[in-house]
DOVO-726934 format. One record per residue (C-alpha): residue number from 1; residue in three letters; x, y, z. Coordinates in steps of 0.5 Angstrom, whole numbers, plus 500, padded with zeros to 3 digits. Each point is the difference from the previous one (the first is absolute). Layout:
+-----+---------+------+-------+-----+
! num ! residuo ! east ! north !  up !
+-----+---------+------+-------+-----+
! NUM !     ala !    X !     Y !   Z !
...
+-----+---------+------+-------+-----+
//
This chain:
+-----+---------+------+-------+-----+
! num ! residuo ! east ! north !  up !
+-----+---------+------+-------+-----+
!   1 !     unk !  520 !   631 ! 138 !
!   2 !     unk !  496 !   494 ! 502 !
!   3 !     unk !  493 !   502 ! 501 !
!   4 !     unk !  500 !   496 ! 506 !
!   5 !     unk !  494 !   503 ! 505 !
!   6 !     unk !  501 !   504 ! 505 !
!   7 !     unk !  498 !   502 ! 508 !
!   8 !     unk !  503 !   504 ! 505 !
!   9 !     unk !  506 !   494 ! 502 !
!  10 !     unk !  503 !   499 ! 493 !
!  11 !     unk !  500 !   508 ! 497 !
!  12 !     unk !  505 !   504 ! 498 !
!  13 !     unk !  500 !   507 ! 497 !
!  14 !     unk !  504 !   502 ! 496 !
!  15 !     unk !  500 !   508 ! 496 !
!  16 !     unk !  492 !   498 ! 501 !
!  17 !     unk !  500 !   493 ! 497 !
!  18 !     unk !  499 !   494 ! 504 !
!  19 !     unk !  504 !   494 ! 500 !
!  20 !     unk !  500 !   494 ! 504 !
!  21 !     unk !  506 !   499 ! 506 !
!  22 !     unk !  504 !   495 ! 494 !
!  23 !     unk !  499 !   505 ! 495 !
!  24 !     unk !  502 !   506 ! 503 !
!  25 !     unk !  507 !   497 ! 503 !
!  26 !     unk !  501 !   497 ! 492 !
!  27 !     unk !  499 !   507 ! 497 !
!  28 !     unk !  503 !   505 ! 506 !
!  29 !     unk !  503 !   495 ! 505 !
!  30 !     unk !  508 !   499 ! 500 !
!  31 !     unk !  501 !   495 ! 495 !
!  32 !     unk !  504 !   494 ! 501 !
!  33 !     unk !  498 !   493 ! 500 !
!  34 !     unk !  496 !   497 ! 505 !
!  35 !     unk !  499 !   506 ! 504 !
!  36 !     unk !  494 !   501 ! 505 !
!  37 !     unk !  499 !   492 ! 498 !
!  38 !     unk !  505 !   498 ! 505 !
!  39 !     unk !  506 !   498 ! 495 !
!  40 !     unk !  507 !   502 ! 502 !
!  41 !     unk !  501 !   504 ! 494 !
!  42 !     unk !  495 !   505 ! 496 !
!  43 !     unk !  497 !   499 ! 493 !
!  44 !     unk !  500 !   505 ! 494 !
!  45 !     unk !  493 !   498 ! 498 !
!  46 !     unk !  495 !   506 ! 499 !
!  47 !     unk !  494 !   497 ! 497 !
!  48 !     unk !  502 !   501 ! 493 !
!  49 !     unk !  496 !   494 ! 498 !
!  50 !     unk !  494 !   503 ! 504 !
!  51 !     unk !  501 !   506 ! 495 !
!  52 !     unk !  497 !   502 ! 494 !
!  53 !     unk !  501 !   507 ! 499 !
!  54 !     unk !  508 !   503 ! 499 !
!  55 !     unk !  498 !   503 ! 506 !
!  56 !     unk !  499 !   494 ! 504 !
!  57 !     unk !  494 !   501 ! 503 !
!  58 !     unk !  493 !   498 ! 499 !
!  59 !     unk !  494 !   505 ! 503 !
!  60 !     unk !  493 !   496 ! 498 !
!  61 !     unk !  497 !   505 ! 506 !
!  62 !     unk !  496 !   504 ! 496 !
!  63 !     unk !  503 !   508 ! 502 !
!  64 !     unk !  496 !   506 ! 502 !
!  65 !     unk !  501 !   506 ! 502 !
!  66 !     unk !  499 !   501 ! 507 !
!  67 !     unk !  493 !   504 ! 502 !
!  68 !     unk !  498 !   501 ! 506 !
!  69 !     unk !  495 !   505 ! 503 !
!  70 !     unk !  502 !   507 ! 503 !
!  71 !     unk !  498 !   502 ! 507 !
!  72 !     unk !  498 !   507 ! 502 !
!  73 !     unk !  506 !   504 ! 502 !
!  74 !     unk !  503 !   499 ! 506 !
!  75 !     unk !  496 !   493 ! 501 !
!  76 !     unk !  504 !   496 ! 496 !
!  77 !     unk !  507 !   497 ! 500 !
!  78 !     unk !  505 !   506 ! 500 !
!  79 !     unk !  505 !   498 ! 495 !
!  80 !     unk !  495 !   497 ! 495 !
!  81 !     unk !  493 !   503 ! 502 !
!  82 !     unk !  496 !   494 ! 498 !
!  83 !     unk !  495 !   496 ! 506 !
!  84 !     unk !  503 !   496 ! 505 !
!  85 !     unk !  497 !   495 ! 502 !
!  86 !     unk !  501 !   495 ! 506 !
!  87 !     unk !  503 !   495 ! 498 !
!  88 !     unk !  507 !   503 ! 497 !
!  89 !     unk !  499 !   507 ! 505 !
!  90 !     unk !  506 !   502 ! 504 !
!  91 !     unk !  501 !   505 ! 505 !
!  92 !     unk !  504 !   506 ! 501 !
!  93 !     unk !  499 !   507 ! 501 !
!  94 !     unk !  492 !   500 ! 502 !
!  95 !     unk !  499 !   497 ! 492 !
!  96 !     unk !  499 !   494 ! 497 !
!  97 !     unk !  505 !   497 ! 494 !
!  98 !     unk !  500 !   495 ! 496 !
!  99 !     unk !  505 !   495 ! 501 !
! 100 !     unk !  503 !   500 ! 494 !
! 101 !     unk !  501 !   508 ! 501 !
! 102 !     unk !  503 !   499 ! 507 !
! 103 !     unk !  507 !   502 ! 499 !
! 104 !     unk !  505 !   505 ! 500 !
! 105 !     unk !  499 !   506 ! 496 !
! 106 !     unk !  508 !   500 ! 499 !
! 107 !     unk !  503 !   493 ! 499 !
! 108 !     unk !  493 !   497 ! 498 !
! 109 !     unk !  501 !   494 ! 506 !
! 110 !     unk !  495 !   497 ! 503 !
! 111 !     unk !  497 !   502 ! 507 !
! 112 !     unk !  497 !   497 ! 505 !
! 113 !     unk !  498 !   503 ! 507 !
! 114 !     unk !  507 !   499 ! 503 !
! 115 !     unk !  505 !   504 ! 495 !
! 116 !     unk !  495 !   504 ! 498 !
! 117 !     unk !  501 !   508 ! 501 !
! 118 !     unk !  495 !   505 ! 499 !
! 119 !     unk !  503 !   506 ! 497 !
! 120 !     unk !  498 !   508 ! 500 !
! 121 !     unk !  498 !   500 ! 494 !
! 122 !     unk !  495 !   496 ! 501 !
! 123 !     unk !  503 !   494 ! 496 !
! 124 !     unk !  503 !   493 ! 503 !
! 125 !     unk !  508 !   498 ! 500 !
! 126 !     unk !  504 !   494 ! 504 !
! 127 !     unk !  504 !   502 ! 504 !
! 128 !     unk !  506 !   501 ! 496 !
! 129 !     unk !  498 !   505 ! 495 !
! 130 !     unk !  496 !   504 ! 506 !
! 131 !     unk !  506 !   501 ! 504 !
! 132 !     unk !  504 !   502 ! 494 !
! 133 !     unk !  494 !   504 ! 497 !
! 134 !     unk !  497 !   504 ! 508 !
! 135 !     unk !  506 !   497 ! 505 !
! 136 !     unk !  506 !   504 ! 502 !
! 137 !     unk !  506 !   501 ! 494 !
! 138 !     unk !  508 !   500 ! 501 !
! 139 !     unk !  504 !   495 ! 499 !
! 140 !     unk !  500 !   492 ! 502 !
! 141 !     unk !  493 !   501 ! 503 !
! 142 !     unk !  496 !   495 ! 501 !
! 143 !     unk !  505 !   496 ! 497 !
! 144 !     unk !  504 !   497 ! 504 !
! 145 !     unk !  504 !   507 ! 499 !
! 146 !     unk !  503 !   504 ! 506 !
! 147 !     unk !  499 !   506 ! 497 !
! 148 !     unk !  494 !   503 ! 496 !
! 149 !     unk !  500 !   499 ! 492 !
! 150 !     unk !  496 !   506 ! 496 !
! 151 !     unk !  496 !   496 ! 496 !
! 152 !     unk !  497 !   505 ! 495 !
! 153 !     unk !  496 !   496 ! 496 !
! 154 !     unk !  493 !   504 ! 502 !
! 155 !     unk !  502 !   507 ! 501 !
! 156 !     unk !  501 !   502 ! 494 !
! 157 !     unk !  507 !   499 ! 500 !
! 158 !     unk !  502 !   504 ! 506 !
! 159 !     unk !  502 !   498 ! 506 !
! 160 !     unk !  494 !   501 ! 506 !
! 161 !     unk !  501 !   505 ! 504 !
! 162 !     unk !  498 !   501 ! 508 !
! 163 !     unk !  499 !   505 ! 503 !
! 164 !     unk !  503 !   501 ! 507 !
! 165 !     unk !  495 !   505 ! 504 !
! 166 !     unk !  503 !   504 ! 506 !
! 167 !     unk !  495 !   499 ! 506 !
! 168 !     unk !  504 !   504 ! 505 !
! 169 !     unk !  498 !   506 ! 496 !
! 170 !     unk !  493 !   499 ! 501 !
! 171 !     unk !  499 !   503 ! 508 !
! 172 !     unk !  496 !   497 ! 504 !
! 173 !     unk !  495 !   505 ! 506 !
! 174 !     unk !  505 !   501 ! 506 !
! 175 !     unk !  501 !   494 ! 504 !
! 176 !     unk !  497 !   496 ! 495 !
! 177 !     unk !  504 !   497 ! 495 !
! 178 !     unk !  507 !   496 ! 500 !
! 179 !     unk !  504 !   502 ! 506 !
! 180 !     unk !  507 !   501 ! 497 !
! 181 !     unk !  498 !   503 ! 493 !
! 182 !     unk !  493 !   503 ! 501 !
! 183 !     unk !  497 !   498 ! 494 !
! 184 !     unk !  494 !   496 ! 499 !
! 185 !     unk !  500 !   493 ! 501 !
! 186 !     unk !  496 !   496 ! 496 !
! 187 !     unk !  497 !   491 ! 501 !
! 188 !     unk !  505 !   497 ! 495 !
! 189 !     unk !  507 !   503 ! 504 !
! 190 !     unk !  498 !   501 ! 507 !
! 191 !     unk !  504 !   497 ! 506 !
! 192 !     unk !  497 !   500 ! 507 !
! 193 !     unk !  504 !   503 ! 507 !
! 194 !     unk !  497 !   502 ! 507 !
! 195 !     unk !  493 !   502 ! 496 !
! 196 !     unk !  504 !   504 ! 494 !
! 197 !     unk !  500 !   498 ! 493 !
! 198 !     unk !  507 !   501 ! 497 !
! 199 !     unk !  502 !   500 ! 492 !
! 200 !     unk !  504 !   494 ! 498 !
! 201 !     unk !  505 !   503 ! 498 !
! 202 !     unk !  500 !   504 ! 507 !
! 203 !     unk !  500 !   495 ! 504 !
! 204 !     unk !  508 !   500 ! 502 !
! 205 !     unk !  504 !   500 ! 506 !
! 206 !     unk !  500 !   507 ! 502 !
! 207 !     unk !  508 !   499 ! 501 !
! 208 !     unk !  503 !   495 ! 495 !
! 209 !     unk !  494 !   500 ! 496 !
! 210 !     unk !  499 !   492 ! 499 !
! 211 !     unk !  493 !   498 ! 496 !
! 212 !     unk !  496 !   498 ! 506 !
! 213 !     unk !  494 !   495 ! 501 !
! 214 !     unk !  495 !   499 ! 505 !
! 215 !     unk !  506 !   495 ! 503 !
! 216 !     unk !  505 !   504 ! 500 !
! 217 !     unk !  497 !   507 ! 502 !
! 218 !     unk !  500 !   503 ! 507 !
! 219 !     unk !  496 !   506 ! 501 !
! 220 !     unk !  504 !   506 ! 505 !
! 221 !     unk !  498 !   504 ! 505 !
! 222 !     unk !  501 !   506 ! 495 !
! 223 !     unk !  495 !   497 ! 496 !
! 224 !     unk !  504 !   498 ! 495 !
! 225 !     unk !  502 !   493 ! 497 !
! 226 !     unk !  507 !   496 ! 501 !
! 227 !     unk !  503 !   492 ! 498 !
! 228 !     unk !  502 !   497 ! 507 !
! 229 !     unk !  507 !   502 ! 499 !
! 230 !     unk !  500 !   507 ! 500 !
! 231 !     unk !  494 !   500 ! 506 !
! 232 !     unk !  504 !   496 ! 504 !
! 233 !     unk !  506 !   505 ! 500 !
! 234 !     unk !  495 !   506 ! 500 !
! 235 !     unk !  495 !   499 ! 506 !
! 236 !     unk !  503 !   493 ! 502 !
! 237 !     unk !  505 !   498 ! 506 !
! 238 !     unk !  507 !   503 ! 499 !
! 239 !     unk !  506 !   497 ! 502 !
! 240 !     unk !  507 !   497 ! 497 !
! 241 !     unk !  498 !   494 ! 496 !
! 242 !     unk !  493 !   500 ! 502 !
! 243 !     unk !  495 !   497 ! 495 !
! 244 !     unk !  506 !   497 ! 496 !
! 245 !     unk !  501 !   493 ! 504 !
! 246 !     unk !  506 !   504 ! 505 !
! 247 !     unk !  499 !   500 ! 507 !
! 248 !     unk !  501 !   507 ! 501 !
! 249 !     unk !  496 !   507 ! 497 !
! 250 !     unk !  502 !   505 ! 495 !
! 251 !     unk !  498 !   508 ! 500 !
! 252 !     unk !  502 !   499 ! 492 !
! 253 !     unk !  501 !   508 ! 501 !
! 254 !     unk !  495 !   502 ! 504 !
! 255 !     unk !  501 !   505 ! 506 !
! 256 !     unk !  497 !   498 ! 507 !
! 257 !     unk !  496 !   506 ! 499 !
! 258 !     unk !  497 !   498 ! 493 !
! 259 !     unk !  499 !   492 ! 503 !
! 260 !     unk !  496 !   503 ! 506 !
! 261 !     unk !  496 !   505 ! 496 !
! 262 !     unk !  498 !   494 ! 496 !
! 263 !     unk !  498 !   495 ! 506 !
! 264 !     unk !  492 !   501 ! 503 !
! 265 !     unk !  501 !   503 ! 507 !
! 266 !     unk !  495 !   496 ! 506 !
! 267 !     unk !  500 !   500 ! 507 !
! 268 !     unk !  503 !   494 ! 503 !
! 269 !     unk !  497 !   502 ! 507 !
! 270 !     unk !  492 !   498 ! 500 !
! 271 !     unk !  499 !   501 ! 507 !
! 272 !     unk !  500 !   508 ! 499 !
! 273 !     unk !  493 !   499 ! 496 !
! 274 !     unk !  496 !   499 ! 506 !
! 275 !     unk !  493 !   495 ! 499 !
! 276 !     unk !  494 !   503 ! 504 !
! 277 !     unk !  500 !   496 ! 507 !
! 278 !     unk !  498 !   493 ! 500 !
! 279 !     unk !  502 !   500 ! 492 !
! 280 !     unk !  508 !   500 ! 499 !
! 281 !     unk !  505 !   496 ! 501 !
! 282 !     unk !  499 !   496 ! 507 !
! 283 !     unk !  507 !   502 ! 503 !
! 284 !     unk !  503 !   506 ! 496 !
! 285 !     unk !  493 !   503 ! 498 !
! 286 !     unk !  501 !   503 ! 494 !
! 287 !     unk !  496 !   498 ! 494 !
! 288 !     unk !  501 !   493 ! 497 !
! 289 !     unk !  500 !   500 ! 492 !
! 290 !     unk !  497 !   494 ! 496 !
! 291 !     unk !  509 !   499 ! 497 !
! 292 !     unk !  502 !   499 ! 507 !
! 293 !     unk !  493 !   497 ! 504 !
! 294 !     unk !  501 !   494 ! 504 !
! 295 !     unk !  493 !   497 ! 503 !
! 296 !     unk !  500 !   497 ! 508 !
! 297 !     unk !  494 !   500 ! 504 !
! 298 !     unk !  497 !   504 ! 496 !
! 299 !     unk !  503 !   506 ! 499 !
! 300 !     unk !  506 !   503 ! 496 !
! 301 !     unk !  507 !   500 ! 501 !
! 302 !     unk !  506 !   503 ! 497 !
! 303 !     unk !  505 !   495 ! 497 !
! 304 !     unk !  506 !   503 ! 504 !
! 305 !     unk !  496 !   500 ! 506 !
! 306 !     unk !  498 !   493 ! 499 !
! 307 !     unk !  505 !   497 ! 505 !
! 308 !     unk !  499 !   496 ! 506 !
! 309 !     unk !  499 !   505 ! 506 !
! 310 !     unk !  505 !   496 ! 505 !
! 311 !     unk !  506 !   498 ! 494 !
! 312 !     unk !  498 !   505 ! 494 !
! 313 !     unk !  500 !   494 ! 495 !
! 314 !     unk !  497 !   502 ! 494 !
! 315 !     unk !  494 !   495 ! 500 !
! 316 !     unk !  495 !   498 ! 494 !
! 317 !     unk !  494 !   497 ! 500 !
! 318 !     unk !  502 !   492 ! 503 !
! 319 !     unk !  505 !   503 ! 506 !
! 320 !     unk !  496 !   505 ! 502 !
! 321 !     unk !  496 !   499 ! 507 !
! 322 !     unk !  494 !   505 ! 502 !
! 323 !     unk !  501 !   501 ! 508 !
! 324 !     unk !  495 !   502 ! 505 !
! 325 !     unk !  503 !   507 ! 501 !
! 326 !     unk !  498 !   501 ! 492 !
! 327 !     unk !  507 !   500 ! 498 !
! 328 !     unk !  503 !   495 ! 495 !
! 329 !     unk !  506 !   495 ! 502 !
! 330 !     unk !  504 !   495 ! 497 !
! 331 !     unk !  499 !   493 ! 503 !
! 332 !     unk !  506 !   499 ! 504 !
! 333 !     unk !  498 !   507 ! 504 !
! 334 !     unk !  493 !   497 ! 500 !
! 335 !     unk !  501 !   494 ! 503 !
! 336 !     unk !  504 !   503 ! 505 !
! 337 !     unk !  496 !   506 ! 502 !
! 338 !     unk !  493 !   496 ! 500 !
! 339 !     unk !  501 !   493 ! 500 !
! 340 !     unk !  500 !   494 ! 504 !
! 341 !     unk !  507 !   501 ! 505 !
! 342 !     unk !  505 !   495 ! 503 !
! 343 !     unk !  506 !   497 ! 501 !
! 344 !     unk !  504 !   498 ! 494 !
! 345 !     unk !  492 !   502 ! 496 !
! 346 !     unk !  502 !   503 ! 493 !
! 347 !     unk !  508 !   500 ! 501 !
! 348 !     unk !  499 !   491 ! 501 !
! 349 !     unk !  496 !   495 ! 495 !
! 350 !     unk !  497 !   498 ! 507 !
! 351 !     unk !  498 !   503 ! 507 !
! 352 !     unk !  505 !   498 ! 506 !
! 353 !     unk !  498 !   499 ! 507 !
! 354 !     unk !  503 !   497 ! 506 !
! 355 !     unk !  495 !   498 ! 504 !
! 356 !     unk !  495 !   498 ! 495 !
! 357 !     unk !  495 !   505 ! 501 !
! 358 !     unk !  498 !   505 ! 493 !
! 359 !     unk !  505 !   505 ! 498 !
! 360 !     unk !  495 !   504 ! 496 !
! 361 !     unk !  498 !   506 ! 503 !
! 362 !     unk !  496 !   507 ! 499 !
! 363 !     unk !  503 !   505 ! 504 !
! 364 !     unk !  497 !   506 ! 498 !
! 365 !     unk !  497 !   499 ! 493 !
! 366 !     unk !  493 !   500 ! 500 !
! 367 !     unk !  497 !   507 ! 498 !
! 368 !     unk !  499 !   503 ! 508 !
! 369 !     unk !  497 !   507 ! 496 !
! 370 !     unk !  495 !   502 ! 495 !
! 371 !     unk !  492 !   496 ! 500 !
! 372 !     unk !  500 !   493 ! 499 !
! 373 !     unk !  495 !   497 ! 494 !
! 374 !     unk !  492 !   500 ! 501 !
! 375 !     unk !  498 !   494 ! 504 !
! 376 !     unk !  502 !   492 ! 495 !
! 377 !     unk !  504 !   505 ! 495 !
! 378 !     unk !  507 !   500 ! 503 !
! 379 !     unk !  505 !   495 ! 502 !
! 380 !     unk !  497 !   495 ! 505 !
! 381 !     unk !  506 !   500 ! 504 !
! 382 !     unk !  501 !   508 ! 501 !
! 383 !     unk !  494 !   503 ! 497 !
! 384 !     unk !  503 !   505 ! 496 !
! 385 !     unk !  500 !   501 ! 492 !
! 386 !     unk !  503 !   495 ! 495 !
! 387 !     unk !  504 !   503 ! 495 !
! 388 !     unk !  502 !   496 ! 493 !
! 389 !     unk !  506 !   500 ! 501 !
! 390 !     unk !  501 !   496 ! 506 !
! 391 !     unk !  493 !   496 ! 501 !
! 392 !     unk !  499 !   493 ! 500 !
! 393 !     unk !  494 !   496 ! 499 !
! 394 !     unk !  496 !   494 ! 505 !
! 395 !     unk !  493 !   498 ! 499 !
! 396 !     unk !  499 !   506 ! 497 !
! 397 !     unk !  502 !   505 ! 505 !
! 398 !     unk !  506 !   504 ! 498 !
! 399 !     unk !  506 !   501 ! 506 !
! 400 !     unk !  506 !   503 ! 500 !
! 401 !     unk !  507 !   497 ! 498 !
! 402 !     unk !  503 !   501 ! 507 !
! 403 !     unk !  493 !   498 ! 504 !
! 404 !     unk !  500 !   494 ! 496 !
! 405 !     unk !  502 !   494 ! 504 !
! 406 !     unk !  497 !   495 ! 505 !
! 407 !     unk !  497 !   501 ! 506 !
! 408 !     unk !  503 !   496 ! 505 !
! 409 !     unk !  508 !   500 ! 497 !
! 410 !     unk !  499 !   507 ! 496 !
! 411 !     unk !  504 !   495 ! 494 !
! 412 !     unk !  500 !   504 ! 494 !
! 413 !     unk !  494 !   497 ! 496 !
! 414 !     unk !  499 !   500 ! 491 !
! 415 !     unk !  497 !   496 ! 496 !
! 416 !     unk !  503 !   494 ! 502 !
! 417 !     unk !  499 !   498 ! 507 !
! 418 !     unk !  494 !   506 ! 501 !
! 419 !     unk !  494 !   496 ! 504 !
! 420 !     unk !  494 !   504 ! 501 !
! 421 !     unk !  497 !   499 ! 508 !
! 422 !     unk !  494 !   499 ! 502 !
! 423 !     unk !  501 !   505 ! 503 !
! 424 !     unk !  500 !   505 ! 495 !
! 425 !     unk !  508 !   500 ! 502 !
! 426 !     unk !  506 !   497 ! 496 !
! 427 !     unk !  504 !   495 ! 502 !
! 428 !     unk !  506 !   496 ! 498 !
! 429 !     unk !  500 !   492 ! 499 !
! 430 !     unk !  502 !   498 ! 506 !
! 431 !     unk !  496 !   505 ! 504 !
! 432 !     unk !  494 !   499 ! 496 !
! 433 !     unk !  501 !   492 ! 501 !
! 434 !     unk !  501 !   501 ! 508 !
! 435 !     unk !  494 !   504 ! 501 !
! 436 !     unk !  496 !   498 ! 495 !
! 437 !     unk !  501 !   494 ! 499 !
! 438 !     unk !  499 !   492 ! 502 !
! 439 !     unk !  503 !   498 ! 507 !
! 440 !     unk !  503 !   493 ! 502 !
! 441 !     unk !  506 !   497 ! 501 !
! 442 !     unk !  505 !   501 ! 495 !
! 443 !     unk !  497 !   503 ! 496 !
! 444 !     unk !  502 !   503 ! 495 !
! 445 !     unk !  507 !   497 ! 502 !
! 446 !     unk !  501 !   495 ! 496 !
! 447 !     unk !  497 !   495 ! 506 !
! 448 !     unk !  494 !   497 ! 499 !
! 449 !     unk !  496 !   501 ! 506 !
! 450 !     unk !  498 !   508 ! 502 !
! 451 !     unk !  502 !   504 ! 506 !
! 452 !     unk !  496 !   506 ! 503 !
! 453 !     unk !  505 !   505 ! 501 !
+-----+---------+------+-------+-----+
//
């Protein structure tokens, strides 16, 4: 129209003639004054005075018909045949097109990589025309619709017709097809319970026939399946209420014969399962299982059987107490049967003595049967084994708890007032003061010259 030069910024084509972006508005845009030009209101020019035809336009482009070069068959575009070349290819399918040919073979829009569909017959559409050309048919789908439309556009006027094929009459070898129907059961529609491949549709509650998945599915002892609800009434406890938020259980119809006939029989009494000597448990000597094990001084205890041998309070690995006589004991009983003793020791925060003498005594309590350790291993005090249970440690010896006090008073010792002798004994502070350490008057008195006492 105005014959002004063209690039790729100001082009627009038209039915295969170009205009520049002014005269494209004027002749195809809506009209009104000012549009597009920042008025308010539009403008009716058309490029009248730009004219000098009647039919308005004025083509100086010389028109030729378009001529290009066939490819070899299969090597060319696939909608126009001719060459293409790097600069307009696009792809899809495998093969090169022209970019003026890349569009829907239905509605003839332009593609690009992300709403091209590639369709079995070898030809290109958008998302559109393929779903309504290859996708599922009935009313409303894909549209927005609940239901499936029939649109019969590409099927020769007849509505597509699926066919539903029964795979329950295709049987499978024994033993090896879908358990409740027998059939073959292949990728696309299996479902997995205790290693057996189920059809989808078989995949129900055996009793109320609920739709099952891998959440919901419980697998029976009679190798089928269940929802949670029918396996808790079939093979879960039973009793009034029982499962549903009462205190009480329900039988919900069932016998006391047909309860216990579901319920697994075992036989609470392990010791009539005799270990091989030296093997079982150390008190009933029946064979302990890894369910009911409990560990102390390195054999294997029923959980029943693991209680204090004095009170038979149940013990567990913080209040047990490995005495010498390879019995276990809770410390309360371990405290009195083995440690120190004395009048008011264990039943007072503090010893009571009348006359000022030590309160704490061992009657009895060292081991007096039974070999003693080899020389430097045992306790320093009785010579006997030490065992984890009961060791304390000075300067690298191990003593027993009861063994653990000072020499000259026998005050029970720890951590905090142990003091390790010359000797090789121990001592309290106070005693380890008076025999080992500086004499004078008032020493260690609160006076200021030391006393040989």
């Amino acid at each position: 129209m105005c014959n002004k030069l063209l690039d790729s910024t100001n082009c627009s084509e038209h039915e295969g003639e170009l205009f520049c972006k002014v005269c494209h508005a004027r002749k195809y845009g809506p009209k009104g004054y000012g549009f597009g030009g920042g008025a308010g209101c539009l403008s009716m020019d058309q490029g009248e005075h730009l004219a000098k035809d009647s039919e308005g336009a004025v083509n100086h482009a010389v028109q030729e018909s378009k001529a290009f070069a066939k490819a070899p068959e299969g090597e060319g575009c696939p909608r126009c045949g001719g060459y293409v070349y790097a600069a307009e290819q696009m792809l899809a399918r495998g093969r090169a097109w022209h970019k003026g040919c890349f569009k829907c073979g239905e509605c003839s829009k332009r593609l690009d990589s992300v709403n091209c569909c590639e369709g079995p017959d070898k030809d290109i559409y958008c998302k559109v025309c393929y779903g309504k050309r290859f996708g599922p048919k009935g009313y409303g789908y894909g549209q927005g619709g609940g239901a499936l439309q029939s649109d019969i556009t590409c099927a020769n006027g007849e509505a597509p017709r699926t066919t539903v094929i029964d795979t329950a009459k295709i049987k499978a070898p024994a033993g090896q097809g879908c358990p409740r129907c027998g059939g073959v059961v292949y990728a696309a529609e299996q479902m997995l319970a205790k290693g057996r491949e189920w059809h989808r549709k078989c995949f129900k509650c055996r009793d109320c026939t609920k739709t099952l998945d891998s959440i919901l599915a419980c697998d029976g002892p009679d190798r089928d399946v269940y929802c949670k609800t029918c396996y808790g009434k079939k093979f879960g406890p039973h009793g009034y209420g029982f499962a549903c938020g009462s205190g009480f259980l329900q039988t919900d119809g069932l016998t006391e014969e047909e309860i216990s006939s579901f319920r697994p029989y075992y036989n609470p009494d392990t010791t009539s399962i005799k270990a091989p000597a030296g093997q079982g448990c150390p008190r009933c000597g029946g064979a302990v299982f890894a369910a009911e094990q409990q560990l102390a001084k390195g054999t294997m205890w029923h959980k029943k059987c693991f209680n204090c041998a004095d009170c038979h309070r149940p013990l567990d690995s913080v209040l047990a107490c490995d005495g010498p006589d390879r019995e276990i004991y809770c410390k309360a009983c371990y405290g009195k049967k083995f440690g120190p003793k004395g009048f008011g020791y264990g039943h007072a925060p503090t010893l009571v003595s009348t006359n000022g003498e030590s309160t704490i005594s061992y009657p009895d309590t060292k081991p007096t049967t039974g070999t003693k350790a080899p020389q430097g291993q045992g306790c320093p005090r009785c010579g006997y084994a030490v065992y984890a249970a009961e060791q304390m440690i000075s300067k690298n010896r191990i003593w027993h708890r009861r063994c653990f006090h000072c020499g000259d008073c026998r005050r029970s010792l720890d951590s905090t007032n142990l003091n390790d002798g010359p000797d090789g004994d121990i001592y309290c502070r106070g005693c380890y003061g008076r025999k080992f350490g500086p004499h004078g008057v008032g020493f260690g008195m609160g006076a200021g010259t030391l006393t040989m006492a």
